[in-house]
C-alpha positions as CSV (number, residue, x, y, z in Angstrom):
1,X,78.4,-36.7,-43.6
2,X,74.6,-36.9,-43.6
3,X,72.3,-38.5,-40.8
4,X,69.3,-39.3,-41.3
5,X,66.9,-40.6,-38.7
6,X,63.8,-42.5,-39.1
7,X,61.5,-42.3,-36.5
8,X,58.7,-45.6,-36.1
9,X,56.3,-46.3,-33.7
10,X,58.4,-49.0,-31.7
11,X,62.4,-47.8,-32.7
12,X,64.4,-45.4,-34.4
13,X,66.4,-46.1,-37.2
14,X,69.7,-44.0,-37.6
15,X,71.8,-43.8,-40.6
16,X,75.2,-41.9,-41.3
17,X,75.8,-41.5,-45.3
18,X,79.4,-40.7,-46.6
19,X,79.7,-39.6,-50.3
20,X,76.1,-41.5,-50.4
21,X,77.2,-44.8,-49.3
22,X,75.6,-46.2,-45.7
23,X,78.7,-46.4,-43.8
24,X,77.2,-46.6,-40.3
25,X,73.2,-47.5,-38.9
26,X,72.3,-48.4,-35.2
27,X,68.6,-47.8,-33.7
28,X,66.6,-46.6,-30.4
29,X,63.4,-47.3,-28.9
30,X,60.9,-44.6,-29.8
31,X,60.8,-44.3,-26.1
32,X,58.7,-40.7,-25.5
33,X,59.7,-39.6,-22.2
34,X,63.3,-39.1,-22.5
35,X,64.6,-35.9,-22.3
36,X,66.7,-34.0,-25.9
37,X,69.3,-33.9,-23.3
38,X,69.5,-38.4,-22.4
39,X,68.7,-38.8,-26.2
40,X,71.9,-36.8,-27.3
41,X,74.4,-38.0,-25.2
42,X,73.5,-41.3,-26.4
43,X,73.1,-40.8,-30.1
44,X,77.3,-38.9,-29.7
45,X,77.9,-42.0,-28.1
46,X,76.6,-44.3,-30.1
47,X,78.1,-42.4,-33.5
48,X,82.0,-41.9,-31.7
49,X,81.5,-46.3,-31.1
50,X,81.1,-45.5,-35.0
51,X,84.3,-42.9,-35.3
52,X,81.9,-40.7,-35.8
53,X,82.4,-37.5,-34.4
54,X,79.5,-35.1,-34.1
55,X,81.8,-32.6,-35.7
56,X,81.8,-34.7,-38.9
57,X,77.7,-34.4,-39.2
58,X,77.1,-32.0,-41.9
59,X,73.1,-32.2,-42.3
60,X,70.5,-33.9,-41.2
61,X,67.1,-35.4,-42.4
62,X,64.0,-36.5,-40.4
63,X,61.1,-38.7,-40.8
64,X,58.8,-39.2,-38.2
65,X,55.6,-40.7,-37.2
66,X,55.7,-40.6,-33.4
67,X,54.4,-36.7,-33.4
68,X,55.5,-36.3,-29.9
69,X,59.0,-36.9,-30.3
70,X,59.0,-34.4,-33.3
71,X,60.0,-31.3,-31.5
72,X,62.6,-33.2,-29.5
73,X,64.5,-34.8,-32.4
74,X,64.1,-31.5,-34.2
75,X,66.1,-30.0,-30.9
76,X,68.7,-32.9,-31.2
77,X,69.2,-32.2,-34.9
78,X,69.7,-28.7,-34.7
79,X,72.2,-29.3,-31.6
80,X,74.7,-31.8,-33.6
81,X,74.7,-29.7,-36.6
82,X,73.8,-25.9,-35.9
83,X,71.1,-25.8,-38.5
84,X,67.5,-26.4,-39.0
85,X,67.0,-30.4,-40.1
86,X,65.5,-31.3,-43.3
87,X,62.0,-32.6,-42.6
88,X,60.1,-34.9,-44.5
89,X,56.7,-33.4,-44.8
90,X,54.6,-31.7,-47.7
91,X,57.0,-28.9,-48.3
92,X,59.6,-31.2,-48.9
93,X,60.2,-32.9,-53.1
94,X,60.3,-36.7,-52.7
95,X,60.0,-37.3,-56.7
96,X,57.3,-39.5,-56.4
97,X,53.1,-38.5,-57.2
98,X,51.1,-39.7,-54.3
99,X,47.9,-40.3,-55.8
100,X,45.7,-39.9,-52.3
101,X,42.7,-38.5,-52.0
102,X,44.7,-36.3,-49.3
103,X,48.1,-36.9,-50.0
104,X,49.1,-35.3,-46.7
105,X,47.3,-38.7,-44.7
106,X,50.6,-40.8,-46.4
107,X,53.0,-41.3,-43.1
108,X,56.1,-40.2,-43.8
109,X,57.1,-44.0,-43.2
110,X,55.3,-45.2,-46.4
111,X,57.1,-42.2,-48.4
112,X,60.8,-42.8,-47.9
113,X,60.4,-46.4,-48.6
114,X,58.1,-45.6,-51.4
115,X,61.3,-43.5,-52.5
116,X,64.0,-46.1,-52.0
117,X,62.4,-48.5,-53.8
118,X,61.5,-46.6,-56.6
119,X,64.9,-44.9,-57.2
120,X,66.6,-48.9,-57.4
121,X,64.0,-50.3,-59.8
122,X,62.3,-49.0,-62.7
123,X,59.4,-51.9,-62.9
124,X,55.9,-51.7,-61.0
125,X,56.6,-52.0,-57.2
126,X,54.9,-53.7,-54.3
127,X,56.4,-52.8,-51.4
128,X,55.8,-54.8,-48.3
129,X,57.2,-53.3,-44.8
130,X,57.1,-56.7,-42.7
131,X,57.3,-54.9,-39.3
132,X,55.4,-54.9,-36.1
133,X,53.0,-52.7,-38.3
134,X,52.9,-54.0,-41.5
135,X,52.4,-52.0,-45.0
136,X,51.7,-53.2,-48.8
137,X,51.9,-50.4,-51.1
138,X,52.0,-50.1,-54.9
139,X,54.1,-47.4,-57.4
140,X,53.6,-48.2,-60.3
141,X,56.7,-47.3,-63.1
142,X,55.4,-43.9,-63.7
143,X,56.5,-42.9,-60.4
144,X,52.9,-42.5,-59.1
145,X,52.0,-44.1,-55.5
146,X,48.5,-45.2,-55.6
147,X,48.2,-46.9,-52.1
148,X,48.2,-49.3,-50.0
149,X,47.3,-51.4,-47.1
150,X,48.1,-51.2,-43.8
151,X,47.8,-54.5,-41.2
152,X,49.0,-56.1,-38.4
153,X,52.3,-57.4,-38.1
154,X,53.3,-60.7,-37.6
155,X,54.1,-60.8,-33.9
156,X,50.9,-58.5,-33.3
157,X,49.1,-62.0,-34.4
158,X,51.3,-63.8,-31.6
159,X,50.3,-61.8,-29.1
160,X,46.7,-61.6,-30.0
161,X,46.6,-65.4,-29.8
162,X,48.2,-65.1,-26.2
163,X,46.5,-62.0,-25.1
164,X,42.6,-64.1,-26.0
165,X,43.3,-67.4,-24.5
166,X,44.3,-68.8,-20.3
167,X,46.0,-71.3,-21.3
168,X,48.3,-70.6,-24.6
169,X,51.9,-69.7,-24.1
170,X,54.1,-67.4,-25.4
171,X,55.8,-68.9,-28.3
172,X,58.9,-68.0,-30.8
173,X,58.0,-66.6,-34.4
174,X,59.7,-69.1,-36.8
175,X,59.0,-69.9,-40.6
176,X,57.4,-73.4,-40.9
177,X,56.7,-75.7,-43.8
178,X,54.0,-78.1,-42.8
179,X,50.7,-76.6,-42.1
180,X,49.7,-79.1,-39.6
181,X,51.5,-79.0,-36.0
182,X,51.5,-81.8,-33.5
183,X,52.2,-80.2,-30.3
184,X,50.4,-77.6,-28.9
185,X,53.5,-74.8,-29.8
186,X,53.9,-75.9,-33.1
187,X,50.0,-75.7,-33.8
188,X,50.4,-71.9,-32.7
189,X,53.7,-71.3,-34.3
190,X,51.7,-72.4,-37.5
191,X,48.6,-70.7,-37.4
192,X,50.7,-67.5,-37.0
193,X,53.6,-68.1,-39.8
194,X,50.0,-69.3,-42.3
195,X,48.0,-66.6,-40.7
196,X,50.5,-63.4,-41.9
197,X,52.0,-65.5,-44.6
198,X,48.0,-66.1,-46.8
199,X,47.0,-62.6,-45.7
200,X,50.2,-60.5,-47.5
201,X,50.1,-63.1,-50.4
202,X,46.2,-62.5,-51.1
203,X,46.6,-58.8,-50.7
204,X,49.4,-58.5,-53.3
205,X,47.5,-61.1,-55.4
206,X,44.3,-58.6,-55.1
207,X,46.7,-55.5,-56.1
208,X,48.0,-57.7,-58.9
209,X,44.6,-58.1,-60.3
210,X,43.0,-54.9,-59.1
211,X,45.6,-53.5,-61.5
212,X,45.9,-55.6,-64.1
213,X,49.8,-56.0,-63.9
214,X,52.1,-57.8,-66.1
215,X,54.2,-60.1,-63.7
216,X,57.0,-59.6,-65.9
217,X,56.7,-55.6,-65.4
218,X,56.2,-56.1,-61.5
219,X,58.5,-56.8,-58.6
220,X,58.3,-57.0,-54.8
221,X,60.5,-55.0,-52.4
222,X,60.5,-56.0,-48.8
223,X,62.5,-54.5,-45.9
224,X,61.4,-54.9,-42.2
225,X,62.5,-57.6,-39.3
226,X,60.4,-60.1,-40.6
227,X,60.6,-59.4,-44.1
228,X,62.1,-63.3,-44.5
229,X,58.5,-64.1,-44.1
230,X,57.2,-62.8,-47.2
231,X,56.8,-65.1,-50.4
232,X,54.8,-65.3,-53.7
233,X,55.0,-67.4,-56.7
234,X,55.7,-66.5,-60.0
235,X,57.2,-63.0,-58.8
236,X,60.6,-61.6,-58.0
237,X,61.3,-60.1,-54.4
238,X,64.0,-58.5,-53.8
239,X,64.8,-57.4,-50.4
240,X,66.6,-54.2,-49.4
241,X,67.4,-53.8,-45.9
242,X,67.3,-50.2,-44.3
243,X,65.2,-48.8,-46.6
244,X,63.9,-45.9,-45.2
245,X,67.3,-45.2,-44.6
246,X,67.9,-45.0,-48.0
247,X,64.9,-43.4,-48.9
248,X,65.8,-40.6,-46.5
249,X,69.0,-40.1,-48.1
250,X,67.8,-40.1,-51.9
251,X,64.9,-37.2,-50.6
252,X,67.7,-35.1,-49.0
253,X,69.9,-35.5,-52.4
254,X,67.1,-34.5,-54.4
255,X,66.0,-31.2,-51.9
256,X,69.9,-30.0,-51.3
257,X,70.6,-29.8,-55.0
């Protein structure tokens, strides 16, 4: 069995594959001060409420974007399955041209999703991350990533709204239809959904036109906990949860061969 971990800046995603089919995925807080020690008696834990036995872990792959819990997952990795973990990094073939000016600056984040996508479509791909850190980047159906953007998430405009004002309450993140609210909760459950919702569409209308793509030729992927957010006429979206999950495991296919 492979597992493959996907570290983020809030959690960590985990993912056991089984004759490359997802049969198990539970995640951690990116929490920074716990010991390799804490972090792998829970990760055996968590995988034997799985049947997973430590035992049955074959190899491992990494992605990270958390730099100080590198060395410690890195210990973990090497503990469960007695050998060095693949890491996703320069040295590592992904299948995909990164068309950076340094293509070492792409997180690792934006590359295994980049990868998943690409490997379950073969049109032009926007591919929108709707997470507390959100990320809109295009591949285009050569296989070359060209960029992206890289802006708040949705609940980072919730608690900027609460953060600036006496008086505002905290308030749930919900999908809305009318633009107008007529209570003081609804008014700032709007202006957050509108607020996230105009900004991804413009920016994937901008990359549309930037780059001159045929809507027939183009799709959108979205993955992330808020990914039910995201919304554009005229084009296809196709979501596909755990994504750098899959990612992960198409990169460590393509490097064990």
């Amino acid at each position: 069995m492979l597992l493959v971990i996907d570290i983020e800046n809030r959690n960590t995603d985990f993912g056991v594959f089984d004759k490359g089919k997802l049969t198990a995925n539970f995640n951690l807080s990116s929490i920074k001060d716990r010991s390799a020690s804490e972090l792998f008696l829970i990760i055996k834990y968590l995988l034997l409420d799985e049947g997973i036995k430590l035992s049955d872990i074959s190899d491992i792959i990494i992605s990270s974007v958390v730099p100080e819990l590198d060395r410690t997952y890195m210990d973990i990795a090497y503990k469960i399955s007695n050998k060095k973990p693949y890491y996703v990094s320069a040295g590592l073939k992904t299948g995909i041209n990164i068309k950076y000016d340094n293509p070492k600056d792409v997180g690792s984040d934006r590359i295994i999703r980049a990868v998943g996508s690409k490997n379950r479509s073969d049109k032009n791909l926007i591919i929108v991350q709707a997470s507390t850190i959100t990320t809109i980047d295009y591949i285009n159906n050569k296989k070359e990533f060209l960029g992206g953007v890289i802006m708040p998430g949705i609940d980072l405009f919730q608690e900027a709204l609460v953060r600036e004002s006496a008086k505002l309450p905290q308030v749930e993140i919900v999908k809305v239809e009318k633009i107008l609210g007529k209570s003081t909760t609804k008014a700032m459950q709007n202006g957050i959904y509108y607020s996230y919702k105009k900004s991804v569409e413009a920016i994937i209308g901008e990359i549309i036109d930037q780059n001159k793509l045929d809507k027939d030729n183009t799709e959108i992927i979205t993955s992330g906990e808020y990914a039910g957010f995201i919304e554009y006429k005229d084009l296809k979206i196709k979501a596909l949860p755990n994504l750098g999950l899959l990612g992960l495991k198409d990169i460590y296919e393509l490097n064990a061969k």
